[in-house]
TORKOL-4160 file (C-alpha; in steps of 0.2 Angstrom, whole numbers, padded with zeros to 4 digits, m for minus):
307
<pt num="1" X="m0047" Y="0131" Z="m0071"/>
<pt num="2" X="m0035" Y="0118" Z="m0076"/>
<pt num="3" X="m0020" Y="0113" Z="m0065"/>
<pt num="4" X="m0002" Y="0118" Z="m0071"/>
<pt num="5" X="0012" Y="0106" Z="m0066"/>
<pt num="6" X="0028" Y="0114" Z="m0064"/>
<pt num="7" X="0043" Y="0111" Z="m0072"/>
<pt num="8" X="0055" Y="0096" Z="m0066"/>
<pt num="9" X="0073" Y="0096" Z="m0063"/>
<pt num="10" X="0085" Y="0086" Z="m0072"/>
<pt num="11" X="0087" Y="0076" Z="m0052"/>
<pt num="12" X="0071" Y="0073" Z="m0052"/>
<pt num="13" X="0057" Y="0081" Z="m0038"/>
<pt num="14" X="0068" Y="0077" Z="m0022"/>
<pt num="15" X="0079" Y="0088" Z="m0014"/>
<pt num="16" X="0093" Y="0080" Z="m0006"/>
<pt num="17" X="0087" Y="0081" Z="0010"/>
<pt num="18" X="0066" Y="0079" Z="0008"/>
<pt num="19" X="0052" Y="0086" Z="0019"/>
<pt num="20" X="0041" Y="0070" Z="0020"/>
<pt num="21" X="0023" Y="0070" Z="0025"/>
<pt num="22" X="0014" Y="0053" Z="0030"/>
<pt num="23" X="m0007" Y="0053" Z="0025"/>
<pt num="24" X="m0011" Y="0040" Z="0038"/>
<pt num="25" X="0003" Y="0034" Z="0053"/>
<pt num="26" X="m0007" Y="0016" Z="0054"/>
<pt num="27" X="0005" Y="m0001" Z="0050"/>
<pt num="28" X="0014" Y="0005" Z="0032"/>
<pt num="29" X="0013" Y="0023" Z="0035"/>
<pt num="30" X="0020" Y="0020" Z="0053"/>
<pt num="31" X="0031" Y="0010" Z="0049"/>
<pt num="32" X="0039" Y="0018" Z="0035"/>
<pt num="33" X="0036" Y="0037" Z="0046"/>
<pt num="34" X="0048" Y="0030" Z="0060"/>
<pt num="35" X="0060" Y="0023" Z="0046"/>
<pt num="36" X="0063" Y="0039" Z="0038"/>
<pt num="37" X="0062" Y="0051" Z="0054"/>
<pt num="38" X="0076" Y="0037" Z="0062"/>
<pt num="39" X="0087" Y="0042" Z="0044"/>
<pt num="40" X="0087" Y="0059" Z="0048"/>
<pt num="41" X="0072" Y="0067" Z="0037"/>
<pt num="42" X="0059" Y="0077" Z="0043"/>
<pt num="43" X="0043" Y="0068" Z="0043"/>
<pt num="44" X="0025" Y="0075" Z="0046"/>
<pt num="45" X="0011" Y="0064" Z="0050"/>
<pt num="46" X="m0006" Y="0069" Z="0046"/>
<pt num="47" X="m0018" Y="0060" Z="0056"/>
<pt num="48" X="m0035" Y="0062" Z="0064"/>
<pt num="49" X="m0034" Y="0073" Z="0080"/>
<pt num="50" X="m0033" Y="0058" Z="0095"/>
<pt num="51" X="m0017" Y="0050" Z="0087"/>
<pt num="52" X="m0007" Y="0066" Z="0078"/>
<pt num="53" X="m0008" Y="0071" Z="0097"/>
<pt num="54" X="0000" Y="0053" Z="0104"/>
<pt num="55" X="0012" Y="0055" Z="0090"/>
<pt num="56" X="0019" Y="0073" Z="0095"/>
<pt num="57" X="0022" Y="0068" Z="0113"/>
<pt num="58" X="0027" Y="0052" Z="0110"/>
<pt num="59" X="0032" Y="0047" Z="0094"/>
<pt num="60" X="0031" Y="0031" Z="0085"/>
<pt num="61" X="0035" Y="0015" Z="0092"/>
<pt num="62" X="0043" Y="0001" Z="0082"/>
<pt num="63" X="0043" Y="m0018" Z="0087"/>
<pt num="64" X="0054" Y="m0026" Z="0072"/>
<pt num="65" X="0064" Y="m0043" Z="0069"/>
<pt num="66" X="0071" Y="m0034" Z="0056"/>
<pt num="67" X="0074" Y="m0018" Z="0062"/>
<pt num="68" X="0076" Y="m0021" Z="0082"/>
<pt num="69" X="0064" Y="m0011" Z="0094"/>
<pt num="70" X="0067" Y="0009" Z="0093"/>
<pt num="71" X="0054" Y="0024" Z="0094"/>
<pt num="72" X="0057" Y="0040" Z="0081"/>
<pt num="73" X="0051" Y="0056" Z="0084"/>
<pt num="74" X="0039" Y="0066" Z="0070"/>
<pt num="75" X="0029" Y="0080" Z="0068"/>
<pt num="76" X="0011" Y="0077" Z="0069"/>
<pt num="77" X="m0004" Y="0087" Z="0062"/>
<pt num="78" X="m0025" Y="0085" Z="0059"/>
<pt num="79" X="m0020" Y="0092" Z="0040"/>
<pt num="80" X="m0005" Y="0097" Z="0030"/>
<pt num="81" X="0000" Y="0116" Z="0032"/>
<pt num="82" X="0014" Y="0118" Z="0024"/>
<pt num="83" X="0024" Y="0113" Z="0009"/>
<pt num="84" X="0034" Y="0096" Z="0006"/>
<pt num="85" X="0043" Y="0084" Z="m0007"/>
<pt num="86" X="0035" Y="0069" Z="m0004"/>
<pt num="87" X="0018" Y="0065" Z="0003"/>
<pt num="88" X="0018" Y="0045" Z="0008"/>
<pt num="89" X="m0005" Y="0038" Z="0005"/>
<pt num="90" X="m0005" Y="0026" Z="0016"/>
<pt num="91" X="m0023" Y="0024" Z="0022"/>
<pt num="92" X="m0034" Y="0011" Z="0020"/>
<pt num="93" X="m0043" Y="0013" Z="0004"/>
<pt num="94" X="m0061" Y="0012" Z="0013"/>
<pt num="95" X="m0054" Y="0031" Z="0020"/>
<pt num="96" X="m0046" Y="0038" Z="0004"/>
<pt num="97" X="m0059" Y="0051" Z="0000"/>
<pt num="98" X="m0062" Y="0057" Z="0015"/>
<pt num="99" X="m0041" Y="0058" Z="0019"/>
<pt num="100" X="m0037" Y="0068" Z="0005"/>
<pt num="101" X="m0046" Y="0082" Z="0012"/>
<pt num="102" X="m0032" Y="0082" Z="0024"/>
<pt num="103" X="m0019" Y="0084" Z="0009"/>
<pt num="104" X="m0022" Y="0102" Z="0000"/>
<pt num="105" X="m0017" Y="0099" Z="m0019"/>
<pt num="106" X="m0006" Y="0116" Z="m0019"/>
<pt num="107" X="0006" Y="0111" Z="m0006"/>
<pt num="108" X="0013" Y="0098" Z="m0017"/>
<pt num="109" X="0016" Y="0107" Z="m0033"/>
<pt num="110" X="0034" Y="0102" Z="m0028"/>
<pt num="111" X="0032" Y="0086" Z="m0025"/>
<pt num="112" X="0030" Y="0067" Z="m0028"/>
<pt num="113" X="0014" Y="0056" Z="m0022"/>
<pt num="114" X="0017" Y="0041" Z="m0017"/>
<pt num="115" X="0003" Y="0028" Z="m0014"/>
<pt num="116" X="0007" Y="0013" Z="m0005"/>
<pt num="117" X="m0012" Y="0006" Z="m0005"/>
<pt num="118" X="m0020" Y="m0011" Z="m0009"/>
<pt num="119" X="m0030" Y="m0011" Z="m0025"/>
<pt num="120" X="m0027" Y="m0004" Z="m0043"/>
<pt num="121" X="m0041" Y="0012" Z="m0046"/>
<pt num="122" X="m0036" Y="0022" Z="m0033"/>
<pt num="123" X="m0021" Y="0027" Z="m0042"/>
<pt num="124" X="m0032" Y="0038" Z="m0058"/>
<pt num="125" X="m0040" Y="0046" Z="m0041"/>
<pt num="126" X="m0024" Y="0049" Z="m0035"/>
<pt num="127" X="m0019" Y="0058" Z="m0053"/>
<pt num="128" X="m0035" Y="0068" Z="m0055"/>
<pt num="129" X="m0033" Y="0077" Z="m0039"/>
<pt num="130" X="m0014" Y="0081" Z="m0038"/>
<pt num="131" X="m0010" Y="0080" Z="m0057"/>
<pt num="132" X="m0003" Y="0064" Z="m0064"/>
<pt num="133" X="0012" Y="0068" Z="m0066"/>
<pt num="134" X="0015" Y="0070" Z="m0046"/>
<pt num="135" X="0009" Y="0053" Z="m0044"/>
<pt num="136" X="0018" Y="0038" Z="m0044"/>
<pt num="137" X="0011" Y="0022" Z="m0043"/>
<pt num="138" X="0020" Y="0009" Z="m0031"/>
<pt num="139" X="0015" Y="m0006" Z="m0019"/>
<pt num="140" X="0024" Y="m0012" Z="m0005"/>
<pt num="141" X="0025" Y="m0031" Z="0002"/>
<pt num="142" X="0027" Y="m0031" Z="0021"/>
<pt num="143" X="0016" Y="m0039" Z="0037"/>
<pt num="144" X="0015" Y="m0021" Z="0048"/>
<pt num="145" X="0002" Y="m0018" Z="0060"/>
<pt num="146" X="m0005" Y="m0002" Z="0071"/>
<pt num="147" X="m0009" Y="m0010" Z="0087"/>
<pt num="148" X="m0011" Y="0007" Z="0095"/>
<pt num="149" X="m0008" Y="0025" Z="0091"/>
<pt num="150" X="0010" Y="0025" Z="0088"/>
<pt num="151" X="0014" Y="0009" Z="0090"/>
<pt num="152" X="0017" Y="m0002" Z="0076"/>
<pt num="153" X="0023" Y="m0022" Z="0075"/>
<pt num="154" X="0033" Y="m0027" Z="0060"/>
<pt num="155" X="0030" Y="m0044" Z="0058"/>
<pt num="156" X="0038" Y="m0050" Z="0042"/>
<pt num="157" X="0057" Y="m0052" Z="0039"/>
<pt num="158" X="0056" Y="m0037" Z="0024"/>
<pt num="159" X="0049" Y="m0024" Z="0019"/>
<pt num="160" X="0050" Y="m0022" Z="0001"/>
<pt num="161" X="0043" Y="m0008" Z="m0013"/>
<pt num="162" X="0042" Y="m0006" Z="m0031"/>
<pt num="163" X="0040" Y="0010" Z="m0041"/>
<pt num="164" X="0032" Y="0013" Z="m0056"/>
<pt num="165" X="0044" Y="0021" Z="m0069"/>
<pt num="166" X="0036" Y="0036" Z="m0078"/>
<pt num="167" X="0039" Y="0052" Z="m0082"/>
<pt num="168" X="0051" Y="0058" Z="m0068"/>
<pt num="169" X="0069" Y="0050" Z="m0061"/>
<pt num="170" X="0065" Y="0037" Z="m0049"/>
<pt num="171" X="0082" Y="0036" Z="m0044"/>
<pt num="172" X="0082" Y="0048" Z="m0029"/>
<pt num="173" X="0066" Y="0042" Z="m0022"/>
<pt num="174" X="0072" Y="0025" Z="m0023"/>
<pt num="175" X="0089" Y="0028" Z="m0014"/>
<pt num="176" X="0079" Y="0036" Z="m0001"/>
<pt num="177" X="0067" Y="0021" Z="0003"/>
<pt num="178" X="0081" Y="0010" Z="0001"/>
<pt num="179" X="0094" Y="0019" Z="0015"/>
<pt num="180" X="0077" Y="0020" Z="0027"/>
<pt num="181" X="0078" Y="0002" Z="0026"/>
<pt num="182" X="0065" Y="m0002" Z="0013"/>
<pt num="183" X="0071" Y="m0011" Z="m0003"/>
<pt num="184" X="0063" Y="m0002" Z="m0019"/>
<pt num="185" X="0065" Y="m0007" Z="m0035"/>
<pt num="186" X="0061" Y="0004" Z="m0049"/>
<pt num="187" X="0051" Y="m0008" Z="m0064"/>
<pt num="188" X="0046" Y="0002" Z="m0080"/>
<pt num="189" X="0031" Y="m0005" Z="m0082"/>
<pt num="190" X="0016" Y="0001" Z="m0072"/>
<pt num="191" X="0004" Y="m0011" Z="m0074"/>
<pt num="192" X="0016" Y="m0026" Z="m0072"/>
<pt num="193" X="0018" Y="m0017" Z="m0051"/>
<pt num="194" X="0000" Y="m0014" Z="m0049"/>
<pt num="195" X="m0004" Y="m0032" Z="m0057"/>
<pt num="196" X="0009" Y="m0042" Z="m0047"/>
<pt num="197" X="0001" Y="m0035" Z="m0031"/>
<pt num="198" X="m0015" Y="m0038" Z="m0035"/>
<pt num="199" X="m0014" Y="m0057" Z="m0041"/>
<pt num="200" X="m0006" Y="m0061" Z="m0024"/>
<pt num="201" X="m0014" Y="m0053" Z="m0013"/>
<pt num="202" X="m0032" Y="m0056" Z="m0021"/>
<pt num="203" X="m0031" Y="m0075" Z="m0017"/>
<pt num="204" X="m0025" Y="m0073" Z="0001"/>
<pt num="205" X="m0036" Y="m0058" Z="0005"/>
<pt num="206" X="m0051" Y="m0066" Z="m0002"/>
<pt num="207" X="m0048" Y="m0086" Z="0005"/>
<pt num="208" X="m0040" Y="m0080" Z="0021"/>
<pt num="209" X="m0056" Y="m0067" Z="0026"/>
<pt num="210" X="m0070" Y="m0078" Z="0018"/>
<pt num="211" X="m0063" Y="m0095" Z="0030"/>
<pt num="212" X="m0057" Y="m0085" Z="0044"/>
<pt num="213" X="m0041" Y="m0093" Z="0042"/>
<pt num="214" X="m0020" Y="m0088" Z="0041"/>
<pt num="215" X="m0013" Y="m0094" Z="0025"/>
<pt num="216" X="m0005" Y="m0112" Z="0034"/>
<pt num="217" X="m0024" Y="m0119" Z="0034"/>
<pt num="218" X="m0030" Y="m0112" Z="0018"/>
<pt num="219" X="m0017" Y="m0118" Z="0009"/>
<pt num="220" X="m0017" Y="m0137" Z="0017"/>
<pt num="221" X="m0036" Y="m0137" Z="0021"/>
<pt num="222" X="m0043" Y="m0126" Z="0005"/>
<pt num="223" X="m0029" Y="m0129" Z="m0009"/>
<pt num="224" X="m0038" Y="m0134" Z="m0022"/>
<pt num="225" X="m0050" Y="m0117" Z="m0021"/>
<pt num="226" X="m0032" Y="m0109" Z="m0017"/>
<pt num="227" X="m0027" Y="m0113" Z="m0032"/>
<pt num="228" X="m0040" Y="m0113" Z="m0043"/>
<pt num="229" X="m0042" Y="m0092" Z="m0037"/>
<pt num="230" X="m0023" Y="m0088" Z="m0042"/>
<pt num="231" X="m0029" Y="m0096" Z="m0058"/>
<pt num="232" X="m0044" Y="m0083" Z="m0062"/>
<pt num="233" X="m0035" Y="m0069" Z="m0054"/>
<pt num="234" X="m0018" Y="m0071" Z="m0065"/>
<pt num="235" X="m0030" Y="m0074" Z="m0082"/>
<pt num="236" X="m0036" Y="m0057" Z="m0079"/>
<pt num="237" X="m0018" Y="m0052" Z="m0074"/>
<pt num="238" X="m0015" Y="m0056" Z="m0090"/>
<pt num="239" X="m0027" Y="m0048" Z="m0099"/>
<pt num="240" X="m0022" Y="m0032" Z="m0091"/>
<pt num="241" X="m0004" Y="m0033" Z="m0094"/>
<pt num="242" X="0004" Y="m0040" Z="m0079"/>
<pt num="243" X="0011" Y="m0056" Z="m0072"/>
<pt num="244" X="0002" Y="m0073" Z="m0076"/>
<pt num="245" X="0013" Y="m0085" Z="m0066"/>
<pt num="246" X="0002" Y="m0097" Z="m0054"/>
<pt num="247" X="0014" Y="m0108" Z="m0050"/>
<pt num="248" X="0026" Y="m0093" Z="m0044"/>
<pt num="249" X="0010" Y="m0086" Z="m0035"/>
<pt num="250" X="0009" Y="m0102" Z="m0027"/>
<pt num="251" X="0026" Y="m0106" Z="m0022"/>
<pt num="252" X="0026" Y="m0088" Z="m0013"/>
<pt num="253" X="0011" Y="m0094" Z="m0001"/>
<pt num="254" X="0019" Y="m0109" Z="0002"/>
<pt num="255" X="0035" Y="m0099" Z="0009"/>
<pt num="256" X="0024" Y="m0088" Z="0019"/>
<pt num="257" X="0026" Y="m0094" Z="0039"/>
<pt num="258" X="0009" Y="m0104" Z="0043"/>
<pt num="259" X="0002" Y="m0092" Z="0055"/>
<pt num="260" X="0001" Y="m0077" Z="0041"/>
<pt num="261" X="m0014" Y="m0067" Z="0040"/>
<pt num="262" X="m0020" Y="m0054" Z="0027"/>
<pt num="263" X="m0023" Y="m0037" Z="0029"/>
<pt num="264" X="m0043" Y="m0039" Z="0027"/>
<pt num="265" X="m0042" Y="m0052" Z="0038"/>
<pt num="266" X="m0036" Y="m0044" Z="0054"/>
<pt num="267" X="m0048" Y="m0027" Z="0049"/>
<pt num="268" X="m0062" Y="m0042" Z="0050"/>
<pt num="269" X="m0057" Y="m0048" Z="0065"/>
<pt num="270" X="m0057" Y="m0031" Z="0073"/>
<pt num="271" X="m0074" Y="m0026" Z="0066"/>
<pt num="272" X="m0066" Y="m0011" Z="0052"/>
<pt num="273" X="m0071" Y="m0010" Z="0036"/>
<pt num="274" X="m0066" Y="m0022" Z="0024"/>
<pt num="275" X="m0056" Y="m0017" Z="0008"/>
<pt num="276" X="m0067" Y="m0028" Z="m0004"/>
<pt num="277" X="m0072" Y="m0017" Z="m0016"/>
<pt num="278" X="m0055" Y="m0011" Z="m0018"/>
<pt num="279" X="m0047" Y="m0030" Z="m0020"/>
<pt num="280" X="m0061" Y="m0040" Z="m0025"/>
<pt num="281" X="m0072" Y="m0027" Z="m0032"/>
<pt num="282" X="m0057" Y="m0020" Z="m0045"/>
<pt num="283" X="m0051" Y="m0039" Z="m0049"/>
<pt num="284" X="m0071" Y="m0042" Z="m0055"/>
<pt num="285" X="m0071" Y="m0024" Z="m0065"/>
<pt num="286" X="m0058" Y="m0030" Z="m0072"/>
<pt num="287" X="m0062" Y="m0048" Z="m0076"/>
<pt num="288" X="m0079" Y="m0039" Z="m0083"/>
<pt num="289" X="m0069" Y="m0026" Z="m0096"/>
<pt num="290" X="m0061" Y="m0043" Z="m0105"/>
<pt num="291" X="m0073" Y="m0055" Z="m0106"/>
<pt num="292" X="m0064" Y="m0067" Z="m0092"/>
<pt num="293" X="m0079" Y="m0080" Z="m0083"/>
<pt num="294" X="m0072" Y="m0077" Z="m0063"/>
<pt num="295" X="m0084" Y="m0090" Z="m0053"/>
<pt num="296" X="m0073" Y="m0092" Z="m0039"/>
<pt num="297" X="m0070" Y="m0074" Z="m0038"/>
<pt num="298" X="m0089" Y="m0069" Z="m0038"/>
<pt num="299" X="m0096" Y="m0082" Z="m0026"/>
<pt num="300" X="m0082" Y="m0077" Z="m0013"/>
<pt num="301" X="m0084" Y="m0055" Z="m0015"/>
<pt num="302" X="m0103" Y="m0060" Z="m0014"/>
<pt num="303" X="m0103" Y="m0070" Z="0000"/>
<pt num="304" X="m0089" Y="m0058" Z="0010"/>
<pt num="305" X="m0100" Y="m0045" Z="0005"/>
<pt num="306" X="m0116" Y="m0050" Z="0013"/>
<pt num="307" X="m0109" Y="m0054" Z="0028"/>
C-alpha cells in the first residue's frame, strides 16, 4: 500500500506553536531538546527506558559557554505515542535502524523530519520510511556531548544548522531553530549541505580516530596527510555536487582551539561504535560511483576498521 502524503499549507508544516519530539536526547538532540523546551515549546524525548526515566524526573541539564548553565524540563517516553510537528533524528547513525522503531510513520503525517546526523545515506532511509517529502535534509556544526543521562556539555562557541531547501517553506522551521538559539540557514541546494558536512568532518573524524589525536596535533604533527585527505575528500565533493575548497577546509581546522576532538573520536575512546561506515564508508561509495583514486581515504577506513 503506498503511502499518501497530505496536502501542505501555504505556511509550511509548523503550526505556530510546534509539538517537538527528539529521537535520541544524547549531545545534539540534548542539546537542541533543553533549547527548545527553555523557548517555551513542548518537547518529547524518546529514548531507551533508563534515560527517558532520568529525563522525566529530572530534565536535562545544560553546561554552555554560549548558553550559560540551565536545566529544561521535557516529556520523556521509550516510543512516540502520539502526534507531533517536528520530530528531531538525532542518533548515532550505528543505532538508526533500530531507533526508528521508536518513531511510528503515522504519527507524522503532519509533520517535518529533521535529521541532524553525520553521514549522507541516511537521509534516502529517512525518505523511504516517512515519505520524502516529510524529510528535510540538514546538518549542524556544534562540539555537544552526553556525559550522563541528562546531562549535556556544549563545548563550542556556536551551534549552527543548515536546511536543505525542497519542496516545503523552510522559513518557520528556520525561525524556530534560530529563536531556540541555534543559527539556521536555509541553502537551496541539498547536496551542497550534505557535501559541505561531509568534506570536513571526513578529514577530522578519520585523522583524529586513526592517531588518537585532537585536531592541534594532527594538524602540526600530521599536516601533510591532513591535507592531502581534504584533497580526496573535496575531488569527490566535487563530483557529487558540493564544495571543493581545500584551502577553506583547511583554514577551518586551523581556527578550531587545539584540544578539539571529533565525534568518532570520543565514541573510540569510550569503547561505542564507531560511525565509519557512515563517514568513511559513504566518502568511498562515493569516490567508487565516479571513478575518483582515494589512497589516503582507503588505508585509513581499512585500518580504523580492523581495529
Amino acid at each position: 500500500m503506498s503511502h499518501t502524503i497530505p496536502p501542505v499549507g501555504e505556511s509550511g508544516l509548523l503550526p505556530p506553536h510546534p509539538t517537538v519530539a527528539v529521537l535520541g536526547p544524547g549531545g545534539i538532540g540534548g542539546l537542541l531538546a533543553a533549547l527548545l523546551s527553555r523557548s517555551g515549546h513542548r518537547v518529547i524525548c524518546i529514548a531507551g527506558k533508563e534515560t527517558a526515566r532520568t529525563l522525566r524526573h529530572s530534565g536535562i541539564h545544560v553546561r554552555s559557554r554560549q548558553f550559560g548553565d540551565f536545566t529544561a524540563a521535557v516529556e520523556a517516553d521509550t516510543v512516540l505515542r502520539e502526534s507531533v510537528d517536528l520530530c528531531l533524528v538525532t542518533v548515532k547513525q550505528t543505532t538508526l535502524d533500530a531507533a526508528l522503531d521508536r518513531i511510528p510513520p503515522h504519527l507524522l503525517d503532519d509533520g517535518l523530519v529533521l535529521p541532524l546526523l553525520n553521514g549522507i545515506e541516511h537521509v534516502e532511509v529517512l525518505r523511504a520510511r516517512y515519505g520524502a517529502p516529510r524529510v528535510t535534509p540538514a546538518v549542524i556544526r556544534v562540539e555537544s556531548t552526553r556525559t550522563a543521562p541528562g546531562v549535556i556539555e556544549h563545548g563550542s562557541p556556536f551551534l549552527e544548522i543548515d536546511l536543505a531547501a525542497g519542496r516545503e517553506p523552510l522559513t518557520p522551521l528556520a525561525t524556530l531553530l534560530t529563536a531556540a538559539g541555534a543559527d539556521t540557514r536555509v541553502i537551496p541546494d541539498e547536496n551542497a549541505v550534505l557535501w559541505a558536512k561531509l568534506a570536513f568532518l571526513a578529514p577530522f573524524a578519520l585523522l583524529t580516530t586513526r592517531y588518537r589525536l585532537p585536531i592541534g596535533d594532527i594538524r602540526s604533527e600530521r599536516r601533510r596527510e591532513l591535507a592531502a585527505l581534504v584533497e580526496e575528500t573535496t575531488a569527490v565533493s566535487g563530483a557529487c555536487g558540493g564544495p571543493t575548497d581545500a584551502t577553506r577546509i583547511l583554514a577551518r581546522y586551523d581556527a578550531f582551539p587545539p584540544g578539539s576532538k571529533s565525534s568518532m573520536l570520543r565514541d573510540a575512546e569510550a569503547g561505542r561504535p564507531l560511525e565509519l561506515d557512515a563517514i568513511g564508508g559513504a566518502l568511498l561509495r562515493a569516490a567508487e560511483r565516479h571513478g575518483i583514486h582515494v589512497p589516503l581515504t582507503t588505508r585509513l577506513v581499512t585500518e580504523l576498521d580492523a581495529d
